[in-house]
Structure formats: C-alpha cells, structure tokens
N, C-alpha and C positions, 0 to 999 in steps of 0.2 A: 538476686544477689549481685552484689557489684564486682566488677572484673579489679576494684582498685581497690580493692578490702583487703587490709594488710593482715598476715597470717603467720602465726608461727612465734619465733621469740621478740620479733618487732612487734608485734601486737602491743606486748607490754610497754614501750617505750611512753607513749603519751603520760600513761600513770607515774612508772619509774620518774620523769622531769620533774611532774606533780609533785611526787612524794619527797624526794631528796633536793629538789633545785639546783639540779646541776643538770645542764644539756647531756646526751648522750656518749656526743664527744669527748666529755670529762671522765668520764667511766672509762672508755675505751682508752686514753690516755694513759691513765694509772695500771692497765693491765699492758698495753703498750713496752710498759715499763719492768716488767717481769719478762725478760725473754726466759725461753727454756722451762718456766711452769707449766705444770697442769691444770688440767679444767680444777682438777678440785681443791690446788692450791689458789688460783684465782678465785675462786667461788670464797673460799673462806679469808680472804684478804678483804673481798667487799664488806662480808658477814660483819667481821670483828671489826675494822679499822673504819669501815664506814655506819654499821645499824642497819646495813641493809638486807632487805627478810630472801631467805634464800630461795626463791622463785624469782626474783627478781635480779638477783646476782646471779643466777643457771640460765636467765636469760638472755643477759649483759653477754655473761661469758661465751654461750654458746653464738650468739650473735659473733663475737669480734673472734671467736677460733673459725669459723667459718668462712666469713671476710677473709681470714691471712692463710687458709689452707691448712690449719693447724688439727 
C-alpha cells in the first residue's frame, strides 16, 4: 500500500473532474459562496443547480467544511 494513496473524500476528486469538468476549485468556489450554510444546504445546491449525484456533492462538501473548520 502506498504512503501517497489519497483517502477519504479526496479520493473522489479525479472522477468528480471527470464527471462534471470543472476542476475542484470550481465546486469549492460556489460553496465559498454560501457563507453560514449547512452541509446539507450545500449538498443540495450542488444536487439541483448542478446534476451532481449526491456522493459526490457529500464529498465536495465535506472536503471544503473541513478545509475552513466548518
């Protein structure tokens, strides 16, 4: 097993790019931009407003609340 084997909600990332074509940072952006939401109001702003399947927005989200201490 490799020491640089990413885990956890980064994992999905590579797919997430794949799938939607937008970098990471573009996601993280648009939630950026909701101060004061919740996880499950950001989850469902990716859901609807972008198509995106909700393992991959509980991803996003849990990635970028974790980053800002949220």
């Amino acid at each position: 097993m490799s020491a640089d084997k990413v885990t956890g909600p980064a994992s999905y990332f590579p797919s997430i790019e794949k799938k939607y074509g937008q970098p990471i940072s573009h996601w993280k952006s648009l939630l950026a931009a909701m101060p004061g939401a919740k996880h499950s109001e950001m989850v469902a702003m990716l859901k609807s407003d972008h198509a995106m399947g909700h393992g991959h927005a509980t991803a996003i989200v849990a990635h970028y609340r974790a980053e800002h201490g949220l």
